[in-house]
C-alpha positions in Angstrom: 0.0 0.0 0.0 1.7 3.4 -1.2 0.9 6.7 0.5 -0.6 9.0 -1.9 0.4 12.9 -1.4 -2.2 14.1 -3.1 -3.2 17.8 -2.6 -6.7 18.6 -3.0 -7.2 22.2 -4.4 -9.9 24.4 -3.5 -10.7 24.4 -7.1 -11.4 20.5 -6.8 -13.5 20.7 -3.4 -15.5 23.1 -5.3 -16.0 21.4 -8.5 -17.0 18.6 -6.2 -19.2 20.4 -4.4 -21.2 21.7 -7.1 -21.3 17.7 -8.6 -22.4 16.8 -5.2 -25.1 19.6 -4.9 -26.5 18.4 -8.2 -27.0 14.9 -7.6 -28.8 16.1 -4.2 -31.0 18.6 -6.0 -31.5 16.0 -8.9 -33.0 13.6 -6.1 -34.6 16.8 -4.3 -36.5 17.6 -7.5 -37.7 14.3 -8.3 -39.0 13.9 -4.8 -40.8 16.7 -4.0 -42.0 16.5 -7.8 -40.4 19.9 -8.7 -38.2 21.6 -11.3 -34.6 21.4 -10.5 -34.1 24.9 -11.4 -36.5 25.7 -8.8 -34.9 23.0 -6.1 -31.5 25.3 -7.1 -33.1 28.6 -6.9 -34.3 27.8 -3.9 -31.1 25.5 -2.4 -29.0 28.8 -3.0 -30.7 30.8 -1.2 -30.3 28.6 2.1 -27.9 28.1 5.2 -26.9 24.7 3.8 -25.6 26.2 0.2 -23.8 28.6 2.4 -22.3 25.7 4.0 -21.7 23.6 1.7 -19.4 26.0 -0.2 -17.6 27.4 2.5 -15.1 24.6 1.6 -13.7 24.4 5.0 -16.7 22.7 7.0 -16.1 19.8 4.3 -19.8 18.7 3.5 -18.8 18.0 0.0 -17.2 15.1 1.0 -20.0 13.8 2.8 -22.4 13.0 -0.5 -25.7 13.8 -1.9 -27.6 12.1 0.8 -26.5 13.5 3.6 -26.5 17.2 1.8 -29.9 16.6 1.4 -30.8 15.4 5.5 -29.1 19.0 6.0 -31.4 21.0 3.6 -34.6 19.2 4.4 -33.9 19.6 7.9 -33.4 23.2 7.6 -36.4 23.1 5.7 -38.0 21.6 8.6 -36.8 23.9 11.1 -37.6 26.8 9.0 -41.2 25.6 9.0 -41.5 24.9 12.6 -40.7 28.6 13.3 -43.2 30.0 10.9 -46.1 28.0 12.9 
């Protein structure tokens, strides 16, 4: 087993970010029987988008399901309030 030094750029955590947010908001969309460009008008306007791409909390590497818990909880929260 080799040790890799790989250095992952911002530039990749972002491109991966952005794949990651677009499998989630493909699933989003379907699920809540939606456009995606609505699911990602409405994703970028939320706490999760802002955490997702501040790169350092590193929620792109955790995948499109778990992105997802994030924003529907948020979602969830956000509706609790308003009651």
């Amino acid at each position: 087993m080799t040790n890799s030094s790989f250095i992952v750029t911002d530039a990749l955590k972002e491109t991966t970010a952005i794949t990651v947010m677009r499998c989630m908001l493909m699933s989003y969309a379907r699920d809540n029987h939606i456009l995606f460009e609505q699911a990602l008008l409405d994703f970028a306007k939320s706490n999760t988008y802002e955490a997702l791409f501040d790169l350092e909390t590193e929620i792109w590497k955790e995948g499109p399901t778990y992105l997802k818990t994030l924003y529907e909880k948020e979602l969830n929260n956000a509706r609790s309030n308003t009651l």
